[in-house]
Each structure stands twice: as C-alpha cells, then as structure tokens.
Backbone as JSON Lines, residues from 0, in Angstrom:
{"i":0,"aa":"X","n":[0.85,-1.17,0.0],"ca":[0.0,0.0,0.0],"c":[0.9,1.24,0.0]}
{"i":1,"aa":"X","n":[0.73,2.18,-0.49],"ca":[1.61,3.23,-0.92],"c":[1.51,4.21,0.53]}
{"i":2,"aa":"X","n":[2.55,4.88,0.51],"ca":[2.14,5.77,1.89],"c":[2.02,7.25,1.2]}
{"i":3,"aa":"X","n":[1.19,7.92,2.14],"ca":[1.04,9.52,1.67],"c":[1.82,10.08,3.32]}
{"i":4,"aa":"X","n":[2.03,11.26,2.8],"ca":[2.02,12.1,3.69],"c":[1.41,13.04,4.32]}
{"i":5,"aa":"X","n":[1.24,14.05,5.3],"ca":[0.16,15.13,5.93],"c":[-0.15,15.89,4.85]}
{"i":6,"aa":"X","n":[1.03,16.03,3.46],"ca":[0.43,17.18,2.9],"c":[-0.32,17.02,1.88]}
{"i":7,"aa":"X","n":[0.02,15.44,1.54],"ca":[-0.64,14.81,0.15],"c":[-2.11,14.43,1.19]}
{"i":8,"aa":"X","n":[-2.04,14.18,1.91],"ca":[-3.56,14.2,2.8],"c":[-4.13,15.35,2.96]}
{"i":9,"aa":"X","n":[-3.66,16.57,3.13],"ca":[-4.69,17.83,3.13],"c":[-4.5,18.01,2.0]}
{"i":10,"aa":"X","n":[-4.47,18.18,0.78],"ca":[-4.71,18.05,-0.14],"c":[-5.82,17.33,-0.85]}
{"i":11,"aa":"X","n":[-5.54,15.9,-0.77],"ca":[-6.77,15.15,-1.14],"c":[-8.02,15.84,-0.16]}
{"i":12,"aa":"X","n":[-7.86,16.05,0.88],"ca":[-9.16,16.18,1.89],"c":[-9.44,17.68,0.76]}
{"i":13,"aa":"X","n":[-8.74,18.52,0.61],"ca":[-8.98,20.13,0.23],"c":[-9.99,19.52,-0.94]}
{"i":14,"aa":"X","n":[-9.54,18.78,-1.78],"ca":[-10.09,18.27,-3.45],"c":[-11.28,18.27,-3.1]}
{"i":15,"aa":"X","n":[-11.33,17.22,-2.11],"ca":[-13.16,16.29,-1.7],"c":[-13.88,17.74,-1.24]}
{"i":16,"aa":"X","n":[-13.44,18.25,-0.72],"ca":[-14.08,19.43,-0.04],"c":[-15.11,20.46,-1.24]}
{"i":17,"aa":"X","n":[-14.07,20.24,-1.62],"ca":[-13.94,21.56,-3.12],"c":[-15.45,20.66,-4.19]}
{"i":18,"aa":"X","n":[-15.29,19.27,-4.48],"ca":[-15.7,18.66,-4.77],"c":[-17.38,18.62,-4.28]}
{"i":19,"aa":"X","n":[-17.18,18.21,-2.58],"ca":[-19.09,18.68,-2.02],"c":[-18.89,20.09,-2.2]}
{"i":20,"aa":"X","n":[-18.8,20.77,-2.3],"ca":[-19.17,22.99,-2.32],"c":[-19.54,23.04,-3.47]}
{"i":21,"aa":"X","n":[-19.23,22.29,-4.91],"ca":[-19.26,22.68,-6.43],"c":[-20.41,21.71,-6.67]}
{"i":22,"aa":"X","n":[-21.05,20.69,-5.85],"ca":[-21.91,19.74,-6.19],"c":[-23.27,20.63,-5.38]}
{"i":23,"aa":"X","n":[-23.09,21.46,-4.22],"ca":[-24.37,22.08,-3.43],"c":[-24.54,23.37,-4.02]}
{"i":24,"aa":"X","n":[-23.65,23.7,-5.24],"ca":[-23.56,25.08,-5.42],"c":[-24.7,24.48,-7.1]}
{"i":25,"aa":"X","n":[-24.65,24.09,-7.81],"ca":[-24.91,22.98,-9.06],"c":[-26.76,22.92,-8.16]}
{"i":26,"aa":"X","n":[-26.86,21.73,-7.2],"ca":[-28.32,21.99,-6.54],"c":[-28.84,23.27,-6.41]}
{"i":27,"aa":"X","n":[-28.28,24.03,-5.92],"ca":[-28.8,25.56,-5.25],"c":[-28.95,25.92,-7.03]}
{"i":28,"aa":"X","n":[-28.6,26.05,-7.86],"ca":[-28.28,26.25,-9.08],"c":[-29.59,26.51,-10.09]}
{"i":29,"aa":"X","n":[-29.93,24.45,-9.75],"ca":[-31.05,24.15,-9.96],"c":[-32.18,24.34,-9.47]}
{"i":30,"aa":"X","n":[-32.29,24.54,-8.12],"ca":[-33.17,24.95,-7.47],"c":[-33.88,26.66,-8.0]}
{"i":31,"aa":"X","n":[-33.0,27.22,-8.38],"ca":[-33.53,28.86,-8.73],"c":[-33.86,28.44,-10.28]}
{"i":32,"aa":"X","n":[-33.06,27.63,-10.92],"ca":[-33.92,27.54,-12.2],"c":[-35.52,26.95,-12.49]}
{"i":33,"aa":"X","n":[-35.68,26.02,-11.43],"ca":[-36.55,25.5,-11.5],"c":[-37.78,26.17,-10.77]}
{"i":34,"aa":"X","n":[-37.84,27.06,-9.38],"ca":[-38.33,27.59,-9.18],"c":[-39.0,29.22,-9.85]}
{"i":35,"aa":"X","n":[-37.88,29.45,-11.09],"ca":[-38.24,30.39,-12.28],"c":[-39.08,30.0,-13.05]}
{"i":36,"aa":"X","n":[-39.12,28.61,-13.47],"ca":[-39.55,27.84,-14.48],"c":[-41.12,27.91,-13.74]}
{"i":37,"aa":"X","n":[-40.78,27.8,-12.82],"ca":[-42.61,27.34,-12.23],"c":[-43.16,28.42,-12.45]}
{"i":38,"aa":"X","n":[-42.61,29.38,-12.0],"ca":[-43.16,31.39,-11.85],"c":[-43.73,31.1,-12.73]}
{"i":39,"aa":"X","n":[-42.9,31.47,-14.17],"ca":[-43.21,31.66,-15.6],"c":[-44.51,30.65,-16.04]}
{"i":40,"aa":"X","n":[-44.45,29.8,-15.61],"ca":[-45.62,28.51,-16.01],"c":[-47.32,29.0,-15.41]}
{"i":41,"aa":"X","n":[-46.73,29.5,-14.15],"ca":[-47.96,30.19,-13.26],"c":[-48.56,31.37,-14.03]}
{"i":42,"aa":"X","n":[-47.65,32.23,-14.6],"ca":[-48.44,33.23,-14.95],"c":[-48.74,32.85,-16.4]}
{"i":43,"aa":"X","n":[-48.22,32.35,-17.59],"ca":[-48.65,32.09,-18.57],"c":[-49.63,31.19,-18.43]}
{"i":44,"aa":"X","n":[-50.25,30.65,-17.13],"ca":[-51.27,29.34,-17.1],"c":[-52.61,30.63,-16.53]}
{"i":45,"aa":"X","n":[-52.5,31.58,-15.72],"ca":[-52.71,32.78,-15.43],"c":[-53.39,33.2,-16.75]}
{"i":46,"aa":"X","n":[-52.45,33.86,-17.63],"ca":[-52.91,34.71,-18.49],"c":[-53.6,34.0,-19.84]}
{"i":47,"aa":"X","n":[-53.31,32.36,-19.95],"ca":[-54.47,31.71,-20.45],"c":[-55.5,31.13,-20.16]}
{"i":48,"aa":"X","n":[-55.58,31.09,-18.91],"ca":[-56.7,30.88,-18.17],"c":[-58.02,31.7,-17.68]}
{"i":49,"aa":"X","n":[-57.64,32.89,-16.71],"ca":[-58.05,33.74,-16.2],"c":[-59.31,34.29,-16.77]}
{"i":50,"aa":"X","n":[-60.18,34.48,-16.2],"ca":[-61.19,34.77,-16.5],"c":[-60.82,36.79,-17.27]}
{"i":51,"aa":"X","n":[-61.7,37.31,-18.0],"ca":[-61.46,38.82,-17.97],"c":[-61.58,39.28,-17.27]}
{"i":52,"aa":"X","n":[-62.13,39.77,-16.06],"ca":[-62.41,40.28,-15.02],"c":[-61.19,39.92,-13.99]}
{"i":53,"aa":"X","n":[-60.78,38.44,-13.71],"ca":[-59.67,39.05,-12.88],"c":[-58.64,39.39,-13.87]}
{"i":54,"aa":"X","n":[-58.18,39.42,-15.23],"ca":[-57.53,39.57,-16.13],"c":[-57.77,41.49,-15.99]}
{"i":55,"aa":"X","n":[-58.24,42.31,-15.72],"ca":[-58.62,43.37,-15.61],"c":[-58.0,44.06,-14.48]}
{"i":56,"aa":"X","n":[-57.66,43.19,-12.81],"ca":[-57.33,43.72,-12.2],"c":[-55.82,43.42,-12.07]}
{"i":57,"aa":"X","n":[-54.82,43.3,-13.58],"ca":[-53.36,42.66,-13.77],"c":[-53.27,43.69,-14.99]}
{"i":58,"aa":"X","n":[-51.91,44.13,-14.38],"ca":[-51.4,44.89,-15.98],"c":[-50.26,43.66,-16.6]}
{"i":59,"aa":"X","n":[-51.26,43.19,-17.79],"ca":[-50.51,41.77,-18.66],"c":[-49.02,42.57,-18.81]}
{"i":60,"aa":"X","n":[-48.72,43.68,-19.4],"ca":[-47.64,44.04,-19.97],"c":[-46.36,44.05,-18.54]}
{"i":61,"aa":"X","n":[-46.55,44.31,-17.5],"ca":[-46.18,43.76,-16.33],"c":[-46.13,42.19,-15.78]}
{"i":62,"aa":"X","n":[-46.85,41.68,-16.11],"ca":[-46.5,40.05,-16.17],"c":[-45.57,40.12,-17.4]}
{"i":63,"aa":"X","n":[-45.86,40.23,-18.84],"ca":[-44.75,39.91,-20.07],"c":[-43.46,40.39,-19.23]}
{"i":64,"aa":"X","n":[-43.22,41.55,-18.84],"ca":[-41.6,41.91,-17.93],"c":[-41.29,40.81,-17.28]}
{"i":65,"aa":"X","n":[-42.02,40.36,-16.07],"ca":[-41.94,39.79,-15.29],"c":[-41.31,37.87,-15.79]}
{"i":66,"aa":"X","n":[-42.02,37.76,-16.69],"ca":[-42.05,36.53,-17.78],"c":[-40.32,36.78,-18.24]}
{"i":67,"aa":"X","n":[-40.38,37.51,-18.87],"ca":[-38.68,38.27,-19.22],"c":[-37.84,38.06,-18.17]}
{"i":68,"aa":"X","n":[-38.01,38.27,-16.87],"ca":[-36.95,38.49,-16.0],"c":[-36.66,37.15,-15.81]}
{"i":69,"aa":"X","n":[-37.9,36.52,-15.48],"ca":[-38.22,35.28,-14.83],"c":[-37.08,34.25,-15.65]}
{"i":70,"aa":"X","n":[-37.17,34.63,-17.11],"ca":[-36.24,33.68,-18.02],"c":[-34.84,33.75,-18.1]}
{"i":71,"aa":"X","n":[-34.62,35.4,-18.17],"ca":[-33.34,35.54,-17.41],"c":[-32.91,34.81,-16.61]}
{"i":72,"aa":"X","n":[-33.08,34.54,-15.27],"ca":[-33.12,33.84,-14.08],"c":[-33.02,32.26,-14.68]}
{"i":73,"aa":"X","n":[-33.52,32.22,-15.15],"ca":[-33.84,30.22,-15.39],"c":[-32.59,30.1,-16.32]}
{"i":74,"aa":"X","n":[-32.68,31.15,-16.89],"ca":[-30.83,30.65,-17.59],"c":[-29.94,31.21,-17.39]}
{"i":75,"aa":"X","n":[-29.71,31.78,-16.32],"ca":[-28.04,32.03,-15.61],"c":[-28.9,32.09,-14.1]}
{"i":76,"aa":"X","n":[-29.31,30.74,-13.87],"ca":[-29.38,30.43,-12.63],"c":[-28.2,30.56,-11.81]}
{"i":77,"aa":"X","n":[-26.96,30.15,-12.31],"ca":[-26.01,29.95,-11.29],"c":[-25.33,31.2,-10.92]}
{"i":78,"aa":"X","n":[-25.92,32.65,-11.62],"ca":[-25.37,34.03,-10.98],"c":[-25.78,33.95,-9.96]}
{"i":79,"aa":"X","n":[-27.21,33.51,-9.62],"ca":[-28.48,34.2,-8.62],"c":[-27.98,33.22,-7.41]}
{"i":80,"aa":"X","n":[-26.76,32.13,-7.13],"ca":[-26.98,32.15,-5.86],"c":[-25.58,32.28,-5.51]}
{"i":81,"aa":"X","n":[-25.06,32.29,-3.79],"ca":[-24.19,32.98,-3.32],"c":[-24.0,31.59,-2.69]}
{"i":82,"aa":"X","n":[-22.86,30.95,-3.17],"ca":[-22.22,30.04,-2.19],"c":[-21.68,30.34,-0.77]}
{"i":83,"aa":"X","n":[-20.8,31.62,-0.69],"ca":[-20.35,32.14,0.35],"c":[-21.13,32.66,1.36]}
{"i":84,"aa":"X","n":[-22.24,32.06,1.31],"ca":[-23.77,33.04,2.12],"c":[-23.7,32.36,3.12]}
{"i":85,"aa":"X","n":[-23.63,30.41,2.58],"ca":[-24.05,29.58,3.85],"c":[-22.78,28.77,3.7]}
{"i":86,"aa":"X","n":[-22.44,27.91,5.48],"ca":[-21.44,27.28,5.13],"c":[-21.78,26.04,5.05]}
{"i":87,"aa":"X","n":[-21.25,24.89,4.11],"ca":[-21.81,23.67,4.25],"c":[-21.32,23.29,5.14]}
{"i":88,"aa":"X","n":[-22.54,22.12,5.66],"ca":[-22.64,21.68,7.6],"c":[-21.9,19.88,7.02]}
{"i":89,"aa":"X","n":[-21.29,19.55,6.04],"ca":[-20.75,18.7,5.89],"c":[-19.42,19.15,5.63]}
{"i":90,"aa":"X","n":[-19.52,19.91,5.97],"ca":[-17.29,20.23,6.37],"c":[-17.5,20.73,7.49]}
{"i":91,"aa":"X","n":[-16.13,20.16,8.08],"ca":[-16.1,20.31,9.61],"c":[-14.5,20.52,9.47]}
{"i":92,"aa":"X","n":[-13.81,20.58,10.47],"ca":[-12.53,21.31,10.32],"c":[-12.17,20.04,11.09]}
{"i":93,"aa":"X","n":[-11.04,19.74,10.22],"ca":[-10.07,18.6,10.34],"c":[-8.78,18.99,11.19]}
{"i":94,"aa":"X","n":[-8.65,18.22,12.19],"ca":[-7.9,17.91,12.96],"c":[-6.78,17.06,12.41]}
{"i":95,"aa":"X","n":[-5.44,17.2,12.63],"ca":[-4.14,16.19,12.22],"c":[-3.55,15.81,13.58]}
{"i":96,"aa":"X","n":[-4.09,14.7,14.15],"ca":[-3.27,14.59,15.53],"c":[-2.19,13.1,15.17]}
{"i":97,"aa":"X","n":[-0.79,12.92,15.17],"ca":[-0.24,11.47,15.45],"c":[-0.56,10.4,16.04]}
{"i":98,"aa":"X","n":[-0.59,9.47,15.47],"ca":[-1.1,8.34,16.54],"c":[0.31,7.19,16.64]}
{"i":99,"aa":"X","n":[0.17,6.71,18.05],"ca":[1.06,6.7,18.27],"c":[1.24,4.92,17.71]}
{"i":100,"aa":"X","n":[2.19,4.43,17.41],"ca":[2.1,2.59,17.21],"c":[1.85,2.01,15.57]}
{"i":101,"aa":"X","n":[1.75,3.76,15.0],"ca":[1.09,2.98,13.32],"c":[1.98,3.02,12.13]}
C-alpha cells in the first residue's frame, strides 16, 4: 500500500471538499432555475386561463416583464446564488493529531 504524507492528505481532503461545495452550489443552481420555471408557467397558465375580469385587475404588460426576467433567471441560474452566504454543515474542520504505534 503506498504511503502519503500530511500534505498529500490535506490536499486530497482540500479536493473532496472543493468537490461537495461545487456539487451544493450545481443543486442551489437548480433549485432557482426550476423555481423560475414554475413562476413563468404560473403566470402564462394565469394569463391563459383567467377569467377577464380578474384579467382586468393585472397589468398583462407587467407580467410579459416579469415573464422576461423570470427567463433571465432560469438561464443564468447559477449568478443568482451565493455560495459564500451559507457554510456547508458537511465540512467540519479537520484535525491532524499522530497516533502513536502505526
């Protein structure tokens, strides 16, 4: 079995790390695209649906913006979130203590 050392070990640990942050950042990612996707679905299900009367108390040309932004968003989902906001609760800070006999 090959031996590593402390630094080729924080290293590999740094990779894996780097590895879960770029995989929760990808979810969070998806999560704003998909929650755009719904918006947009709501109001175009809205504005073909809707009776005239509540269609009366909506300025459509304010939904079309809104529809616009909304798509923005669904395709550069991954501007809209901030990795550095939260810290992931699956890294924990690694300790290097010797053991003694190995």
């Amino acid at each position: 079995m090959p031996k590593i050392n402390i630094t080729q070990l924080k290293q590999i640990i740094k990779e894996e790390i780097y590895k879960i942050n770029e995989a929760d950042e990808y979810k969070d990612g998806s999560k704003v695209m998909k929650s755009a996707a719904d918006l947009i679905s709501a109001i175009k299900t809205f504005k073909e649906t809707a009776s005239e009367s509540s269609k009366s108390y909506v300025d459509i040309g304010v939904l079309d913006e809104l529809i616009k932004k909304l798509d923005a968003i669904a395709r550069n989902s991954m501007n809209y979130i901030d990795a550095s906001a939260k810290p992931n609760p699956a890294v924990k800070k690694a300790v290097f203590k010797p053991t003694s006999g190995g």
